[in-house]
C-alpha positions as CSV (number, residue, x, y, z in Angstrom):
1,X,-25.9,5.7,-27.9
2,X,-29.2,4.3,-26.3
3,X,-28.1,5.7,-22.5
4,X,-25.0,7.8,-21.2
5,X,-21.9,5.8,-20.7
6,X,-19.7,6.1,-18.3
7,X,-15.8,6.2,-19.7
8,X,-12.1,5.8,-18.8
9,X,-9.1,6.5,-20.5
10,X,-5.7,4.8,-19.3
11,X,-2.9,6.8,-20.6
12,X,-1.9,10.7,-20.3
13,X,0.3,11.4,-23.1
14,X,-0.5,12.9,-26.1
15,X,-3.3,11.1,-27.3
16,X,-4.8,10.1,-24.4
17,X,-5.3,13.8,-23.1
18,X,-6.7,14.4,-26.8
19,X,-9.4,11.4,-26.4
20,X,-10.3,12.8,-23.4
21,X,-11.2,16.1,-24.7
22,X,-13.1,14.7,-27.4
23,X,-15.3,12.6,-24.7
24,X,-15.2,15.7,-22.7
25,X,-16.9,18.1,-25.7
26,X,-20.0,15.8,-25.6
27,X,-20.6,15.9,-21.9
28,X,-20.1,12.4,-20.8
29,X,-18.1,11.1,-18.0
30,X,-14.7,10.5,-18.4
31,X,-11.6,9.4,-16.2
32,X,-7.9,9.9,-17.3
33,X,-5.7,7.8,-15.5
34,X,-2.3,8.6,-15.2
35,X,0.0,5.5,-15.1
36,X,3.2,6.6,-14.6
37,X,3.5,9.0,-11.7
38,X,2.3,12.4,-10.3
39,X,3.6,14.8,-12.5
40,X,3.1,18.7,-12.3
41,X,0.5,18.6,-15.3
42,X,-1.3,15.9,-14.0
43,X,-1.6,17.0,-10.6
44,X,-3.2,20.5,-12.5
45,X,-5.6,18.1,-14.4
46,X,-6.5,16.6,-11.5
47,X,-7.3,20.2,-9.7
48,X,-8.9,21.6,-12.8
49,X,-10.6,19.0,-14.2
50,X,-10.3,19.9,-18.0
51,X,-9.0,19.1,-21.0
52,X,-8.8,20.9,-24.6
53,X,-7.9,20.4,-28.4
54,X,-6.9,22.9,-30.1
55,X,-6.2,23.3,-33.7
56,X,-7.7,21.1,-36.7
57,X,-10.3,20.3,-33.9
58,X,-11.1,22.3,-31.1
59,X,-13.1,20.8,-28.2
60,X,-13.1,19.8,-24.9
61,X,-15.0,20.4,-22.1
62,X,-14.8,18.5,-17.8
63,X,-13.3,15.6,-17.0
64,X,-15.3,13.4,-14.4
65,X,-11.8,13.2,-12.6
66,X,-7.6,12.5,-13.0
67,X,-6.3,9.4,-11.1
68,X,-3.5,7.0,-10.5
69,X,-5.5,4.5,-8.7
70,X,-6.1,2.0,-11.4
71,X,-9.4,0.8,-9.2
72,X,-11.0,3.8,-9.4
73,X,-9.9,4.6,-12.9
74,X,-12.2,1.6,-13.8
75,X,-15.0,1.0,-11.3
76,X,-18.4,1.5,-13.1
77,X,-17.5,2.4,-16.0
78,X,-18.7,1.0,-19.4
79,X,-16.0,2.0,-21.7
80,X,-12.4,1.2,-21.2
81,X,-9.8,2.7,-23.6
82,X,-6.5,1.8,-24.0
83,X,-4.4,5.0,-25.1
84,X,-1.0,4.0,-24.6
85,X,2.3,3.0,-27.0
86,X,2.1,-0.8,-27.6
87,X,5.1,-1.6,-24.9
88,X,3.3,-0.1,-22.1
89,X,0.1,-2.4,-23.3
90,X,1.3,-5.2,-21.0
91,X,2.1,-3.1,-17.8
92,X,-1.1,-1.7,-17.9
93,X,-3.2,-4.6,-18.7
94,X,-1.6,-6.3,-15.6
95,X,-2.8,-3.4,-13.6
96,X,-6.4,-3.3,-15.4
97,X,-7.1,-6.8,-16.0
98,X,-8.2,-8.1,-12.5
99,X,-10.9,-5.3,-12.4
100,X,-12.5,-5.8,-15.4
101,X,-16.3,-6.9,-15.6
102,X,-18.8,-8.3,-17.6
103,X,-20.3,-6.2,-20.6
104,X,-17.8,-3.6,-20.4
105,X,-15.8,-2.3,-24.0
106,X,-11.5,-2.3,-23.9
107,X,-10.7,0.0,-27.0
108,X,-7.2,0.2,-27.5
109,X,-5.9,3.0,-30.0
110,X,-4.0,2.3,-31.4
111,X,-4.0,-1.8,-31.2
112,X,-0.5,-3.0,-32.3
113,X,-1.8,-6.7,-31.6
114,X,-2.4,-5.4,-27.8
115,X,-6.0,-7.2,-28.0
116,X,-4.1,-10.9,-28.5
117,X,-2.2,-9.4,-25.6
118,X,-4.7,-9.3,-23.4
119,X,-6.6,-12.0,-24.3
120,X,-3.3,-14.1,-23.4
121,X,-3.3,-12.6,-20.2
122,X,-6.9,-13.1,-19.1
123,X,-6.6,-17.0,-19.9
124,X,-3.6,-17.4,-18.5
125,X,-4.7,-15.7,-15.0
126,X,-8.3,-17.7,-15.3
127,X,-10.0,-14.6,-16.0
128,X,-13.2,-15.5,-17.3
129,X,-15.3,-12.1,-18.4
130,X,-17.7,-11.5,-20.9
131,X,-15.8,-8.3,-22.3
132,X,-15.3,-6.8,-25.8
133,X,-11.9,-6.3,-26.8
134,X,-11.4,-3.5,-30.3
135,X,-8.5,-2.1,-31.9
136,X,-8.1,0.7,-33.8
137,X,-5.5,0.9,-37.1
138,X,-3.9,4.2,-35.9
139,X,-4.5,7.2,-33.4
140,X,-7.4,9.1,-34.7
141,X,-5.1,12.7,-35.1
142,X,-1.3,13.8,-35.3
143,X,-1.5,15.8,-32.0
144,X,1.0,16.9,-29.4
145,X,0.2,18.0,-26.2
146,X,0.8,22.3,-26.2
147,X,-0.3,22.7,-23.0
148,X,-1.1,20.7,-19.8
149,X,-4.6,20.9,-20.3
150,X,-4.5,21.5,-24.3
151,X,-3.3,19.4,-27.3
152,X,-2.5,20.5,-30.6
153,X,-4.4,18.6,-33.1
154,X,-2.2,18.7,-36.4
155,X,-4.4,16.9,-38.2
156,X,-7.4,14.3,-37.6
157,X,-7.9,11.3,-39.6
158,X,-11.2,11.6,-42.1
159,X,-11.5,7.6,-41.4
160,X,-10.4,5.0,-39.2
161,X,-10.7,1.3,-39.2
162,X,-11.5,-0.4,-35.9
163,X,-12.2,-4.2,-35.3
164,X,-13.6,-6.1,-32.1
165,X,-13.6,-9.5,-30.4
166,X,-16.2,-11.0,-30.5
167,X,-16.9,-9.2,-33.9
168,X,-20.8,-9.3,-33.4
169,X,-20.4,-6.7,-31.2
170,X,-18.4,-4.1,-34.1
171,X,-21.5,-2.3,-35.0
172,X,-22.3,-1.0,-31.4
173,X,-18.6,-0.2,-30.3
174,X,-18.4,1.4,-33.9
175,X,-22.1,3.4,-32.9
176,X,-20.1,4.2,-29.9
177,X,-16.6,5.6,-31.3
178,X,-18.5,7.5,-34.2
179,X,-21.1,8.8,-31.1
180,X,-17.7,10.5,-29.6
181,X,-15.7,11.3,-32.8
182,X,-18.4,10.8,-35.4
183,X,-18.3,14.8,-36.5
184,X,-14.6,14.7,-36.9
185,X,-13.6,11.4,-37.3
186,X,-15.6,8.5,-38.7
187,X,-14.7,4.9,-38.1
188,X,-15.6,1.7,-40.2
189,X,-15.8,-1.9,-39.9
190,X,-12.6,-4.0,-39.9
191,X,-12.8,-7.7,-40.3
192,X,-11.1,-8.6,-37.0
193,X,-8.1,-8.0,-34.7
194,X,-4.9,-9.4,-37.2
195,X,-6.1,-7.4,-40.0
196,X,-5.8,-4.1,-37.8
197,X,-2.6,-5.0,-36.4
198,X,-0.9,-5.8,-40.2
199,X,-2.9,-2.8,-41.1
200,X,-1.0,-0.6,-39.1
201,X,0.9,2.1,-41.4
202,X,3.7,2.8,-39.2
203,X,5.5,-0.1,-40.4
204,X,5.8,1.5,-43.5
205,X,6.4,4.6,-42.9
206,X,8.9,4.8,-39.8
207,X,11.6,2.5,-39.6
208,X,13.1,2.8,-43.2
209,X,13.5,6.4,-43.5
210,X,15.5,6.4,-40.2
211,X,17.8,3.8,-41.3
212,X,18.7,4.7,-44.7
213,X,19.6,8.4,-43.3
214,X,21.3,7.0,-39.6
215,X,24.2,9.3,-40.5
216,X,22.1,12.5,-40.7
217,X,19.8,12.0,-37.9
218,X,22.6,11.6,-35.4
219,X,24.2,14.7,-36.8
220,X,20.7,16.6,-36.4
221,X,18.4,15.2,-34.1
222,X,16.8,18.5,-33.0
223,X,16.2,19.5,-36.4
224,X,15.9,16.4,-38.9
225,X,12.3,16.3,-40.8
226,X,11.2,12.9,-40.8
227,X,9.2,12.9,-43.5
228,X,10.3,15.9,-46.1
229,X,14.3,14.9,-45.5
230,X,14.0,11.2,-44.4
231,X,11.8,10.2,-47.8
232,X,13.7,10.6,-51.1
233,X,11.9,9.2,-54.1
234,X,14.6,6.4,-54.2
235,X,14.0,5.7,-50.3
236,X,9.8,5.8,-50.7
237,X,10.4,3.1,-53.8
238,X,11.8,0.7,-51.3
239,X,9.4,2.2,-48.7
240,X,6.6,1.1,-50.8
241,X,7.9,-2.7,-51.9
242,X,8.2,-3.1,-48.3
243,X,4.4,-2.6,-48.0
244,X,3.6,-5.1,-50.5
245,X,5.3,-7.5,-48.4
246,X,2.8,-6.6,-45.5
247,X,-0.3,-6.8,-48.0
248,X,1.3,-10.3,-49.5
249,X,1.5,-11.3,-45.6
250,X,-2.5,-10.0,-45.7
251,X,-3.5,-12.5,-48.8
252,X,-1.9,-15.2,-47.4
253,X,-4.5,-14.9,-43.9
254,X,-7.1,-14.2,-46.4
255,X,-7.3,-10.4,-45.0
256,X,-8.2,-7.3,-47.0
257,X,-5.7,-4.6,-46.4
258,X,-5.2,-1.6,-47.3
259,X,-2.0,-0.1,-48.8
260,X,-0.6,2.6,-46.6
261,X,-0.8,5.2,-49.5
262,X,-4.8,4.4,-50.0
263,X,-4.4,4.8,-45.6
264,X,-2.9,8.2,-46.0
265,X,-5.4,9.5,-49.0
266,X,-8.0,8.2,-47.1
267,X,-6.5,9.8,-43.6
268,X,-6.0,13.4,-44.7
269,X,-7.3,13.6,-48.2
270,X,-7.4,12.1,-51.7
271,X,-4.9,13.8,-54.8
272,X,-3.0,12.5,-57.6
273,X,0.4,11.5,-56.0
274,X,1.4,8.0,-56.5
275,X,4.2,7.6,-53.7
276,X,4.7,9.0,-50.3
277,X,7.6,11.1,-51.5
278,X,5.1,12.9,-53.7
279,X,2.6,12.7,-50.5
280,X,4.6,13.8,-48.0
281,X,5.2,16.9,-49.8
282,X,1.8,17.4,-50.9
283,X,-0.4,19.9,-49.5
284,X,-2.6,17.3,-47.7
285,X,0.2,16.3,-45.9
286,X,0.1,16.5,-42.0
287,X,3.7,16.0,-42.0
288,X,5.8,18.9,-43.0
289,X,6.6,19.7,-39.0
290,X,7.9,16.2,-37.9
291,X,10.9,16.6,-36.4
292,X,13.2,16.0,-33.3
293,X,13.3,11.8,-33.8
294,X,16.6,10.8,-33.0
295,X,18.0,7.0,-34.2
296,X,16.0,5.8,-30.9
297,X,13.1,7.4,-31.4
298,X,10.0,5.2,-31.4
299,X,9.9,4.9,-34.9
300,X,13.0,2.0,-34.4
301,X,12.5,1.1,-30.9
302,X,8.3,0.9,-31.0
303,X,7.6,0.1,-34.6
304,X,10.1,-2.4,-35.4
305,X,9.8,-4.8,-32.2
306,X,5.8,-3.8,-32.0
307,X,5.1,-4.2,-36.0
308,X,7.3,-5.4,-37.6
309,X,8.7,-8.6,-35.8
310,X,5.0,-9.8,-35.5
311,X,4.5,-9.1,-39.2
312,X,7.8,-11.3,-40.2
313,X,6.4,-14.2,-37.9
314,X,3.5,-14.6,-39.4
315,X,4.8,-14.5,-42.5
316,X,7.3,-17.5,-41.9
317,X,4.2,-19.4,-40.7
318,X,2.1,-18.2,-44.1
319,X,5.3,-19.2,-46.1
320,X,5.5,-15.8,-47.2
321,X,8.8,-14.2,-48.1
322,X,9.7,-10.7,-46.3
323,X,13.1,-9.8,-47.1
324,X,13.0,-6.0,-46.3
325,X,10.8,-6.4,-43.7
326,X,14.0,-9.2,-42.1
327,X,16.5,-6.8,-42.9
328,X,14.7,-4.1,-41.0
329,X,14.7,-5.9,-38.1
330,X,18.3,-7.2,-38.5
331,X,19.6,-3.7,-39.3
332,X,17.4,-2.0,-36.5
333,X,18.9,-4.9,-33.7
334,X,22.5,-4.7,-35.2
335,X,22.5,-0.5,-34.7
336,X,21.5,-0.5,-31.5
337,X,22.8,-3.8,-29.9
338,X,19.1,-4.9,-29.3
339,X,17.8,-8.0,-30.2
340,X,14.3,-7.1,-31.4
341,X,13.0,-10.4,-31.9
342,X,13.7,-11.3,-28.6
343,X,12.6,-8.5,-26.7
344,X,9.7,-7.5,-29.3
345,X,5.5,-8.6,-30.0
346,X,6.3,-12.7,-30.7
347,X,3.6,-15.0,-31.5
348,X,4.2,-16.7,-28.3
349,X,4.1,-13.6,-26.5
350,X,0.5,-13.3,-28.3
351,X,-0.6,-16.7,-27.3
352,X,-0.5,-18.0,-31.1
353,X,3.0,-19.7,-32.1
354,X,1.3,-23.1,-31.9
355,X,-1.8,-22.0,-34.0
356,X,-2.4,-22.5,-37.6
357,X,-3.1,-19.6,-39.8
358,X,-7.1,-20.2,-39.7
359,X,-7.0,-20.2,-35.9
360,X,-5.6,-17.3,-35.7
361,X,-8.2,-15.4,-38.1
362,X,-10.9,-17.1,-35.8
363,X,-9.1,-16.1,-32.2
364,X,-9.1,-12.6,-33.5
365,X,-12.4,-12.8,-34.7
């Protein structure tokens, strides 16, 4: 980067402790905001000032401070990122939006279409700022936080798509991300905000494996292995035509997505296994120590309102036909008495129902 930035990340949970250790390692200015309430471990940050990984990458280093006041969190600073699960995207954009200023960067990581979110927001409060909005495909690691201060990086990601609004400015938010994570985690150009949201592999991977082994999980929530006793070879067959519906939804907007297998080779390294069965118990797998997701975890409740009801919209309006991706979200909203469609990431919730296929490419764009 041409001059220090100044940067602030809103969300304390696992990943967004991890960010900020990885802004921390290279010395710049960093503000976690905490947006929930004054818990024991954030009152400690906010003492201490520090924050560690540990594990497949160890860093950290000071953090310029720990706050709750949103104001604060964001005055003068450059960089803005959004660490967060997708339904607290709207709670904290509310908070964040009227404080924003010209020239600065919202990253959200992972983007789960929070950038049409926002977008939404700030035309529909009059908000008129000259700000870049990015998304990343995924979090850059499997992490948990160990510690307070410390989070256990599992595994990092060798790669990671990311994709801005307006997309002239890509190269310099990507100059900026690969600044920060550039010796552990290198990130590439996506085309714009849809194809990172459809590109996101937790459709795929998540909600199936939970539904076709209900029974078990609620018998062993504590000790169920998502991946090694969820994904049977018969269960990753259907796992994997249910991505090809999500890359037939990504022809149909003229996008160039990725299959979530090429994703995972590409995420934690390349062999010869042809389906995530054979992945998942591969010795590149980051998976192996998944467990505790009950049948609410946020593999159902997240993924399927968050991914998967966006994904079956705008396939109806490509004229594409989704049938496991319906019968996920029919299944999913019968189990739990939920109506995920309803309550989940809508078109109209995105500001887009009324647009045509093209528009939507050139909104997120």
């Amino acid at each position: 980067m041409e001059k220090a930035l100044n940067f602030t990340v809103l969300g304390s949970g696992h990943g967004g402790r991890a960010v900020c250790g990885q802004i921390a390692e290279k010395g710049y200015p960093v503000v976690m905001y905490e947006p929930l309430e004054a818990t024991e471990d954030f009152l400690k940050i906010k003492a201490e000032k520090e924050m560690f990984l540990s594990g497949d990458i160890r860093a950290g280093g000071k953090l310029r401070g720990a706050t709750m006041d949103i104001e604060e969190a964001v005055r003068d600073t450059d960089v803005i990122l959004v660490v967060v699960p997708s339904f607290a995207h709207n709670p904290i954009f509310k908070k964040m939006v009227s404080h924003l200023k010209d020239g600065q960067h919202v990253i959200i990581i992972p983007g789960n279409y929070g950038g049409l979110r926002l977008k939404k927001m700030m035309t529909d409060l009059g908000i008129k700022k000259e700000i870049t909005i990015s998304e990343t495909v995924s979090l850059p690691y499997a992490c948990r936080i160990a510690t307070y201060n410390t989070v256990m990086i599992y595994k990092k990601k060798s790669r990671l798509k990311i994709a801005s609004s307006p997309n002239r400015n890509n190269p310099h938010v990507i100059d900026i991300m690969n600044d920060l994570f550039g010796d552990d985690v290198q990130f590439f150009a996506g085309e714009n905000l849809l194809e990172i949201g459809l590109d996101n592999p937790n459709q795929t991977l998540h909600p199936l494996p939970v539904l076709l082994n209900y029974g078990d999980i609620e018998r062993n929530p504590e000790t169920f292995r998502h991946y090694i006793d969820g994904i049977t070879p018969l269960i990753s067959e259907k796992m994997m035509d249910m991505d090809e519906e999500r890359l037939s939804i990504g022809r149909a907007f003229s996008l160039k997505l990725a299959s979530t297998m090429a994703q995972l080779k590409m995420y934690y390294g390349h062999n010869d296994t042809q389906t995530y069965y054979e992945y998942s118990n591969s010795s590149e797998s980051p998976y192996k120590d998944v467990i505790g997701h009950n049948v609410r975890s946020r593999y159902l409740t997240e993924d399927v309102p968050g991914l998967n009801v966006p994904a079956m919209q705008l396939a109806e309006k490509a004229g594409v036909e989704i049938p496991i991706i319906e019968l996920t979200i029919r299944l999913t909203s019968w189990l739990h008495g939920v109506d995920y469609v309803a309550i989940g990431t809508t078109l109209e919730k995105l500001g887009i129902a009324d647009k045509e296929p093209a528009e939507i490419v050139a909104l997120t764009s």
